[in-house]
C-alpha atoms as one frame of an Amber mdcrd trajectory, in Angstrom:
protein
 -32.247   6.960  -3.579 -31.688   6.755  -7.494 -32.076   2.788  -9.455 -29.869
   4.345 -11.822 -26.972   2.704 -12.262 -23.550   3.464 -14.146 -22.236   0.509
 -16.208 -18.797   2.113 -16.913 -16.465   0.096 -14.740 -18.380  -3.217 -15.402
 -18.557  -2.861 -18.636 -14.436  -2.742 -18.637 -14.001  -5.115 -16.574 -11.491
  -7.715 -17.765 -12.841 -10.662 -20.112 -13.939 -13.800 -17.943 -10.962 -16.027
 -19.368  -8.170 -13.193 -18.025 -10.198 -13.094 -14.643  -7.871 -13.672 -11.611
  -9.427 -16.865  -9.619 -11.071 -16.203  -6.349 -11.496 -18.930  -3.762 -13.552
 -18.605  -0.123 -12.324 -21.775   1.333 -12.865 -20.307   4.858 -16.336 -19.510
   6.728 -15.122 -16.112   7.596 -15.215 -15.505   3.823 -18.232 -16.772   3.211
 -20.711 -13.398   2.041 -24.175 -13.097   1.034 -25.152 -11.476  -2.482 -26.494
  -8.168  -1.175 -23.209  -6.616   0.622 -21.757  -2.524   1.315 -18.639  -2.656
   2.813 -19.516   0.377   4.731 -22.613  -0.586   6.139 -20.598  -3.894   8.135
 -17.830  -1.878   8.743 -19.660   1.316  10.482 -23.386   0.697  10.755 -22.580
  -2.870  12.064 -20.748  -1.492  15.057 -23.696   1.362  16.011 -26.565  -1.508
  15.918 -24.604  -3.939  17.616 -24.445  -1.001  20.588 -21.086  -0.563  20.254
 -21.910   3.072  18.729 -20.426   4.810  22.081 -16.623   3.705  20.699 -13.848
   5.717  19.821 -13.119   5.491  15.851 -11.769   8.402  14.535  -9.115  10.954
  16.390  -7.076  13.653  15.490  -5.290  16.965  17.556  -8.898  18.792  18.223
 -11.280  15.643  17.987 -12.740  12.144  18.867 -15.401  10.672  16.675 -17.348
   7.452  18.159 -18.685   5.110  15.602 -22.073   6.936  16.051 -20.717  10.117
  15.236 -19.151   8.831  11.649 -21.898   6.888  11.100 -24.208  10.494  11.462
 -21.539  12.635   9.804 -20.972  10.114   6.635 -25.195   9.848   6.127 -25.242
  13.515   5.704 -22.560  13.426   3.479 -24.101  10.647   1.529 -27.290  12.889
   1.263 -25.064  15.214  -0.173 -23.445  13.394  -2.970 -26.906  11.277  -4.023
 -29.780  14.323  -3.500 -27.526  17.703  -4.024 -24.782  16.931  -6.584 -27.043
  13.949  -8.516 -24.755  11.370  -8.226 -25.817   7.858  -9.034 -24.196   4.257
  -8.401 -21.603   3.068 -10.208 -20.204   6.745 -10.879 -16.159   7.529  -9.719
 -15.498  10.201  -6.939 -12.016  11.525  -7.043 -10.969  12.358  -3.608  -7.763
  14.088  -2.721  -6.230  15.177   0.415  -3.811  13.987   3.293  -4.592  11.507
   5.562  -7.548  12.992   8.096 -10.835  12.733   9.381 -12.619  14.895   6.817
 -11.075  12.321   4.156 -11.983   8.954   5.779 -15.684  10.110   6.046 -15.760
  11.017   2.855 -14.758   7.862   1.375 -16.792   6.090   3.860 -19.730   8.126
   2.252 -19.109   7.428  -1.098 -18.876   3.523  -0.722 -21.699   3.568   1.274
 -24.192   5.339  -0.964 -22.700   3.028  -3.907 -20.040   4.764  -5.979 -16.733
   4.202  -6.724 -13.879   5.716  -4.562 -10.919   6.841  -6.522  -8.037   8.320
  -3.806  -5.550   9.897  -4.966  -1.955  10.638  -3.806  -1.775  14.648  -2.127
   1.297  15.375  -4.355   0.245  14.195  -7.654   0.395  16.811 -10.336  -2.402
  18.245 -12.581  -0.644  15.790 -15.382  -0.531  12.336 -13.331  -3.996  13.666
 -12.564  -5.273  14.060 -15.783  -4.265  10.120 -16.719  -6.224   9.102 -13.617
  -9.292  11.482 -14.403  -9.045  10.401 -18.198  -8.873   6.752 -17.377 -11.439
   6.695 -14.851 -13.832   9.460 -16.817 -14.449  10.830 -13.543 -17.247  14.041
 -13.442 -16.409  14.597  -9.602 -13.628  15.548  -7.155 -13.571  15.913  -3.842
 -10.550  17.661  -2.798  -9.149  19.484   0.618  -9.335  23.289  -0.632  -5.694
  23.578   0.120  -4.713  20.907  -2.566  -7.436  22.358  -5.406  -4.850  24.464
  -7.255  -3.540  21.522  -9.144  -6.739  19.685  -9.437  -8.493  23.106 -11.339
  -5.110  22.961 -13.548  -5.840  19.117 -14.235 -10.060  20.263 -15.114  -8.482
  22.556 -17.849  -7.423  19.874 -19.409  -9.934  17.150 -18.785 -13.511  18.535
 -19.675 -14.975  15.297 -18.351 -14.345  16.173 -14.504 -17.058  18.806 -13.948
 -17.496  19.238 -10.434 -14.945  20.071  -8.229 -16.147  20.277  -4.372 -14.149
  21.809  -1.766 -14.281  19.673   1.238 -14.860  21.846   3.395 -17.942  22.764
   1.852 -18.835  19.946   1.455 -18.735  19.280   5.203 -20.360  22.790   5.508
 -23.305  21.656   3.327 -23.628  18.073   5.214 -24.714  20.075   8.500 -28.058
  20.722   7.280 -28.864  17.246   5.885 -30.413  14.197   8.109 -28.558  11.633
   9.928 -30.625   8.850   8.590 -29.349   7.656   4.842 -30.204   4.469   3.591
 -26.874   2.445   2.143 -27.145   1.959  -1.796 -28.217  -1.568  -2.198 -24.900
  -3.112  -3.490 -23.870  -6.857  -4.460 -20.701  -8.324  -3.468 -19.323  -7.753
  -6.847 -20.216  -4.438  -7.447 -17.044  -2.371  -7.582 -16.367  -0.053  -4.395
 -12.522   1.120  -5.061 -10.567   2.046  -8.328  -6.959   2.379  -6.693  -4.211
   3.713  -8.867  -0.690   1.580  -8.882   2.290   3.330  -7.227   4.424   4.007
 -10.036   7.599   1.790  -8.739   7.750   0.345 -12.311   6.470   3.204 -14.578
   2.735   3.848 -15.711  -0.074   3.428 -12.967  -2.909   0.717 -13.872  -6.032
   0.812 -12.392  -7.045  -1.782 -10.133 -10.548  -2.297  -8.997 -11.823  -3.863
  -5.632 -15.642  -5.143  -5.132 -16.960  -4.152  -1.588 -16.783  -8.234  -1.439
 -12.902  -7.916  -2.188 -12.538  -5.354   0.623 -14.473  -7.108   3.391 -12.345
 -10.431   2.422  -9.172  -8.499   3.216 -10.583  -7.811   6.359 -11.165 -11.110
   7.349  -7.466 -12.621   6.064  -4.363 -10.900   7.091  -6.061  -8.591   9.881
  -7.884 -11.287  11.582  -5.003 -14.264  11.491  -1.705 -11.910  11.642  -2.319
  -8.869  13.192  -4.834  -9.914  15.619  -6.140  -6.514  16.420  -8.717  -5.787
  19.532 -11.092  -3.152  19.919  -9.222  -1.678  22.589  -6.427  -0.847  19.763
  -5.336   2.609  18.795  -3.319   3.045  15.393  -1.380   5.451  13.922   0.954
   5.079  10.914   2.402   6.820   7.567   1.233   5.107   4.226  -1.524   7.328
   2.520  -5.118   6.629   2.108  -4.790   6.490  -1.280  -2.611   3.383  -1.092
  -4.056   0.518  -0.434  -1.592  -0.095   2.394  -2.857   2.508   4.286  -6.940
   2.320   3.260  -6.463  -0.854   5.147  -4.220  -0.316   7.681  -5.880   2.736
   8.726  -9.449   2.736   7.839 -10.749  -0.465   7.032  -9.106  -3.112   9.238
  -9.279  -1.025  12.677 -13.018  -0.937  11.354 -13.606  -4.347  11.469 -11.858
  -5.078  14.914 -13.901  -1.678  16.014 -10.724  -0.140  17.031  -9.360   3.329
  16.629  -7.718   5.592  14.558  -5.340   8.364  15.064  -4.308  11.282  12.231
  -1.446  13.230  12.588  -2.288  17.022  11.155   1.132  16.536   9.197   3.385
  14.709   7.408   5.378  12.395  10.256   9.236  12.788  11.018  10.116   9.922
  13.444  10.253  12.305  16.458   6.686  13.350  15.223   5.389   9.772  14.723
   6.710   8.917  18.034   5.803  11.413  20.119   1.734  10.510  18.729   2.068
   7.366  19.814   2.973   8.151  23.511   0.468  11.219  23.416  -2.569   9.011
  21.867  -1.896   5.844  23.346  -1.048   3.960  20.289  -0.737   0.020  20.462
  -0.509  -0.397  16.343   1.764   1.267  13.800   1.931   1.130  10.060   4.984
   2.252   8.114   7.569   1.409   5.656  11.089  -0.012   6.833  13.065   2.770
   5.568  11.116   5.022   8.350  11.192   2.680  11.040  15.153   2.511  10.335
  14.724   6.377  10.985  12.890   5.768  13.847  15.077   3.032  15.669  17.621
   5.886  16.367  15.318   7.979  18.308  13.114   4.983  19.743  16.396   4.155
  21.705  16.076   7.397  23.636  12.522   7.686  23.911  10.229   4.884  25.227
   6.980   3.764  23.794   4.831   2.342  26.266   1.900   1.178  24.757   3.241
   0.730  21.576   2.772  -3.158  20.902   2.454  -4.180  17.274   4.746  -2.666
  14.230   3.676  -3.696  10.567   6.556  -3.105   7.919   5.073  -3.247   4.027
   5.637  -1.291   0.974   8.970  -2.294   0.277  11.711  -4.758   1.400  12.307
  -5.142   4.954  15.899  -5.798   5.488  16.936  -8.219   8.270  19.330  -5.302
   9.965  16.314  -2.635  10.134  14.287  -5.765  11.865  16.968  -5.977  13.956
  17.556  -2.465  14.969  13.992  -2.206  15.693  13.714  -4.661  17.572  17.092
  -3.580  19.798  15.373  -0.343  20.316  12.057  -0.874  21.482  11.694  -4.817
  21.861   9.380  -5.671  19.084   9.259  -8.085  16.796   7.631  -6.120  13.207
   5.422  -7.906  11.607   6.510  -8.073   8.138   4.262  -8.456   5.082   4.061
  -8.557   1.254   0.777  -7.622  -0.647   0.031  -5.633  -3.992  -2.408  -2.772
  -5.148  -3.714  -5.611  -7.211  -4.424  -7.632  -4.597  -5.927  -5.128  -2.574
  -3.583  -5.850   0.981  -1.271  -8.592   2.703  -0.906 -11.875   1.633   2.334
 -13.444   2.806   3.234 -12.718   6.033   3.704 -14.059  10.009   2.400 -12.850
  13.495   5.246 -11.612  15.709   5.702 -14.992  17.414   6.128 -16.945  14.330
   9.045 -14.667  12.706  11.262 -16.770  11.038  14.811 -14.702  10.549  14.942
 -13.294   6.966  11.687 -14.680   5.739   8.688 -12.144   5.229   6.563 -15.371
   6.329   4.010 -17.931   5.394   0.484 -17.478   2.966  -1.949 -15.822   5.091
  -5.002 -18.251   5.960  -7.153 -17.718   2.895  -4.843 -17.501   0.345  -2.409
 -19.639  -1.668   0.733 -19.291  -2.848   3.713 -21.240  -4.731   7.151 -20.495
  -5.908   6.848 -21.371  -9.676   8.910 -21.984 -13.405   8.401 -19.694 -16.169
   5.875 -21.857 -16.991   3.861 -22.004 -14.377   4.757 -25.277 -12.641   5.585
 -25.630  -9.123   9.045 -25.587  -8.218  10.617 -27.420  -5.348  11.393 -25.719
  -2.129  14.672 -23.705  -1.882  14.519 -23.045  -5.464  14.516 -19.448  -6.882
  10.849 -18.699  -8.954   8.136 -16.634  -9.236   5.692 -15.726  -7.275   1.787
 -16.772  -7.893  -0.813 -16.493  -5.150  -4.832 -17.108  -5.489  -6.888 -16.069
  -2.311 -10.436 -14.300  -2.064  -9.023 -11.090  -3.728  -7.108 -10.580  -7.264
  -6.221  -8.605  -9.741  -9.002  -6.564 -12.164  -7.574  -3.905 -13.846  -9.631
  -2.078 -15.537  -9.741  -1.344 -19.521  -5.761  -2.525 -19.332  -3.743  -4.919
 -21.663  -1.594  -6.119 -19.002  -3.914  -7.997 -17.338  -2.892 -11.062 -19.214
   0.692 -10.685 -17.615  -0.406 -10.156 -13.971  -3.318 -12.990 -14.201  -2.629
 -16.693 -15.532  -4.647 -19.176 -15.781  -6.167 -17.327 -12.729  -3.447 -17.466
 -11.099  -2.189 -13.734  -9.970   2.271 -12.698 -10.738   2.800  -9.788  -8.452
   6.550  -9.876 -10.261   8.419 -11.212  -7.395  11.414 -14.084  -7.576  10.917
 -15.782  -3.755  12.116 -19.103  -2.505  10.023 -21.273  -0.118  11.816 -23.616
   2.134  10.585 -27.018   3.606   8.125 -25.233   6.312   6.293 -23.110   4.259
   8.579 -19.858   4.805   8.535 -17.554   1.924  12.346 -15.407   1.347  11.520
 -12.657  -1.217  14.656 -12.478  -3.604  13.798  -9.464  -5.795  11.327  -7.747
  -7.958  11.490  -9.814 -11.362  12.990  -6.931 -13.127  15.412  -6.100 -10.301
  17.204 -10.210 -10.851  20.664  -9.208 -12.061  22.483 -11.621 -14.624  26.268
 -10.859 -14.097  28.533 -13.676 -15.772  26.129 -16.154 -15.495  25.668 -15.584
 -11.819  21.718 -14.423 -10.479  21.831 -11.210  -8.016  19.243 -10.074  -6.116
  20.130  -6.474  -5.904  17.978  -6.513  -2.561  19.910  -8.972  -1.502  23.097
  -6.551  -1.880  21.149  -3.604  -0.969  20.660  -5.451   2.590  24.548  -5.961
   2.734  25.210  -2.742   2.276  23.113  -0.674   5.099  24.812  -2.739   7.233
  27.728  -0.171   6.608  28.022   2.494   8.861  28.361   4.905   6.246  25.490
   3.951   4.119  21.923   5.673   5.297  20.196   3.788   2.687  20.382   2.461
  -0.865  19.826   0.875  -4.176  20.949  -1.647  -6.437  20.433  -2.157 -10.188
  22.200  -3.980 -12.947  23.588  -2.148 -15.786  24.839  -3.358 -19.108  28.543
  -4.273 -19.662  30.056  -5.896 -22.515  32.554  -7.952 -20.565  29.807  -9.473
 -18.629  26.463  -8.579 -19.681  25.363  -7.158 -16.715  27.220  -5.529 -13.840
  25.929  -4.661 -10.139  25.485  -0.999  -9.531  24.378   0.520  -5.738  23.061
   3.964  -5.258  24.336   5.390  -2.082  23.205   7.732   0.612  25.934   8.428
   2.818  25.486   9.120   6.217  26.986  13.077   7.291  30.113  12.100   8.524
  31.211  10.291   5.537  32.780  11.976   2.567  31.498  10.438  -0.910  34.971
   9.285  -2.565  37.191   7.069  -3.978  38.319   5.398  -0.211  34.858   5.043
   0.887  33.476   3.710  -2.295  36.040   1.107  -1.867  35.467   0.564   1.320
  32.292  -0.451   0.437  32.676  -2.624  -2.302  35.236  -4.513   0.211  32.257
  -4.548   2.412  29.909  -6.687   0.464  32.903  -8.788  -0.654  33.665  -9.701
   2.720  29.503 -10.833   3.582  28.918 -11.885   0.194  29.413 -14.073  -2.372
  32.135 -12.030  -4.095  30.463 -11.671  -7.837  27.884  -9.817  -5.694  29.661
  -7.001  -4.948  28.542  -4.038  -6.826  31.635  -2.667  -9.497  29.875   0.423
  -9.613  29.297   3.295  -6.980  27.199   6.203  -7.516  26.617   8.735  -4.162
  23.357  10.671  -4.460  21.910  13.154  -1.642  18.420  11.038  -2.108  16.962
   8.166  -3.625  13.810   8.695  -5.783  10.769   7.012  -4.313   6.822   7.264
  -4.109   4.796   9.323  -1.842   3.953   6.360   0.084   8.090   5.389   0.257
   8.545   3.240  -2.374  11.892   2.783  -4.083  11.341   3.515  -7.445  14.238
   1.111  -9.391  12.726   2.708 -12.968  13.744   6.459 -12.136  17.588   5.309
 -11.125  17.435   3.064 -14.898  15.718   6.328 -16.502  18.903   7.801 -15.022
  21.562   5.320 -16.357  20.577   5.732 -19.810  20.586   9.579 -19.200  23.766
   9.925 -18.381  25.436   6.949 -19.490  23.225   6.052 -22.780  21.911   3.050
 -22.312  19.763   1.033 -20.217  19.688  -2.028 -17.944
């Protein structure tokens, strides 16, 4: 294997003052110098004798640890001796969630580069600003999804190499089992993962194989709890970091198993894997689970034990719904691209109603001033939290806003009470200043699917002279409601009525959808973008 090494990445790394403070307070986080995330995550498992396992499954396949661990050494043989790749060098890979993709990330962590994932539906523009901000010579891409990709290479002379990966699979056949792991430190960087675009432009953020094996060994170990004897399934991407985790790397470290679903999920779809596989874990966001309560209530899931909500805001009636339909409690959870995974959040027996939870062991957290000083419980602040991951973007100004004084601002107003319970408020940009009055438009938002017209919704402020701000929802009405005058006052009654009353939104606007990320996430910018679109100005 090539000593060559790539500096890019390092080299852009942020400066040591804007550096996000990392603390290993525990002895599970405690790592040596020399560390490759793959190599204790796969190899681990097949010399410990546990090769015989079941990790990877799909409609026509089972893969045991042993057979990964084969399949991703030829691949690595691949990448290092055929297409001259050396550490330190970015691999774009891009495809839906399936085996084929979580070998071939496997393979490229393990022989020392850096994985870049993308999203399946970004276009040859969104991938241009990753392939240009990256400078990334290779792509690894699912032949069905290349057409964009080769449009995005027209315009990007750096990316060179575009490998099918089904060839590439094709290739790997005829190379040896037996490929020695690039000898990484803890800080080397294994993961560049691209923001989700719920507040405009995408930053990188970069994860060491340290960072990734430290996530493993916080929220997996204290919250979820999962056994080897596991089975997950679940919606959010590989390419987000909520899903990488969820399901790759954390069923990985417990040596459970994995189940991919050939297509996109519908809730009938997601539920009838889980019955046909056996599932005991699922990952999703709470806008699908809401989906999924309805038919949950007609069709029993067994083995189904453990529900993890993330990505957005879970709201206290979808918790509840869920739970009325199958009997679960979801674990709930807050984390951050930045900070790789989970960091707030409480096991099923220690749900506290409407609180996402306490700091997962490993981390801190605080509700703080604008300044930076600790504010006392039940008081409305910011959000800091310091663990053994943080935020690294690379080559990016706003690093000094997420990281201060190594402290990392995900952008989130929460209130702690007495016990340690954290109640997330709203996104910093999504606190509404109406006559004086703070509102938490998720706050409203949860108010309003309560209605039994509203499918789901949004909330933003919006300028008014009278007073500076006013409370706008974006409304999805359910099919047997008709979007006019009566039921938009119906509504507005509705929140009046469970709310403080200068919460109730003096604005209405029906829409057939509301525009969010490929991994679910209400995007608050587009419905702004929209405001000053059709109205002319923005909030």
């Amino acid at each position: 294997m090539s000593t060559q090494i790539d500096r890019f990445v390092h080299e852009r790394m942020p400066a040591a003052g804007a550096m996000p403070q990392l603390i290993f307070e525990r002895p599970e986080l405690q790592f040596p110098g020399q560390l490759n995330a793959v190599v204790e995550l796969v190899d681990r498992h097949v010399a410990d004798g546990n090769g015989s396992r079941i990790l990877l499954r799909d409609a026509r396949q089972a893969l045991t640890y042993a057979d990964v661990l084969d399949r991703v050494n030829q691949i690595g043989h691949v990448l290092i001796d055929d297409m001259r790749l050396v550490s330190g060098n970015r691999v774009l890979l891009r495809g839906g969630n399936s085996i084929a993709m979580a070998i071939a990330w496997l393979a490229v962590v393990k022989v020392g580069l850096i994985a870049v994932t993308t999203m399946p539906m970004l276009r040859s523009r969104e991938l241009c600003d990753v392939i240009r901000k990256g400078e990334i010579s290779h792509a690894l891409c699912v032949e069905a999804l290349t057409e964009e990709l080769l449009l995005a290479q027209q315009q990007c002379p750096v990316l060179t190499h575009i490998v099918t990966l089904e060839s590439l699979q094709q290739t790997a056949t005829t190379k040896s089992t037996d490929c020695p792991a690039a000898k990484t430190t803890h800080d080397d960087v294994a993961l560049m993962a691209f923001t989700s675009g719920t507040t405009g432009t995408p930053k990188a953020a970069l994860h060491t194989h340290r960072d990734l094996l430290a996530a493993c060994e916080a929220w997996p170990r204290h919250v979820l709890r999962a056994t080897p004897e596991d089975i997950v399934v679940g919606s959010p991407p590989l390419a987000f970091t909520f899903g990488l985790g969820g399901l790759l790397l954390f069923p990985m470290s417990a040596g459970a198993s994995v189940y991919f679903a050939d297509a996109a999920y519908t809730p009938e779809s997601m539920i009838s894997a889980i019955n046909s596989v056996g599932a005991t874990i699922c990952y999703t966001a709470p806008s699908f689970y809401r989906r999924m309560a309805l038919v949950a209530e007609k069709t029993p899931m067994p083995t189904l034990k453990k529900s993890v909500s993330a990505g957005e805001g879970l709201p206290d009636a979808t918790r509840q719904l869920w739970k009325q339909a199958t009997g679960i409690e979801m674990i709930d959870g807050i984390g951050a691209t930045e900070m790789f995974h989970i960091f707030i959040s409480s096991a099923d027996d220690e749900v506290r109603q409407g609180a996402i939870g306490k700091v997962v062991p490993g981390y801190r957290a605080q509700v703080v001033s604008e300044t930076g000083e600790p504010l006392p419980p039940g008081t409305v602040g910011k959000l800091a939290v310091i663990g053994p991951t943080g935020c690294k973007y690379l080559d990016d100004e706003r690093q000094q806003k997420y990281v201060r004084n190594g402290w990392n601002y995900p952008g989130d107003s929460f209130v702690m009470d007495a016990d340690g319970y954290f109640y997330y408020q709203a996104r910093d940009d999504d606190m509404i200043v109406t006559s004086g009055y703070n509102v938490a438009g998720p706050e409203v938002e949860n108010c309003l699917v309560q209605h039994p017209a509203v499918a789901e919704c949004a909330v933003i402020g919006v300028p008014d002279l009278e007073r500076g701000m006013v409370v706008k929802a974006f409304v999805v009405l359910r099919p047997d409601f008709p979007p006019n005058a009566d039921t938009e006052q119906a509504l507005k009654d509705f929140v009046k009525a469970n709310l403080a009353p200068y919460k109730y939104p003096r604005q209405v606007e029906f829409l057939s959808a509301l525009p969010r990320t490929e991994t679910g996430k209400l995007q608050r910018h587009r419905l702004r973008q929209l405001e000053v679109a059709t109205k002319g100005h923005a909030s």
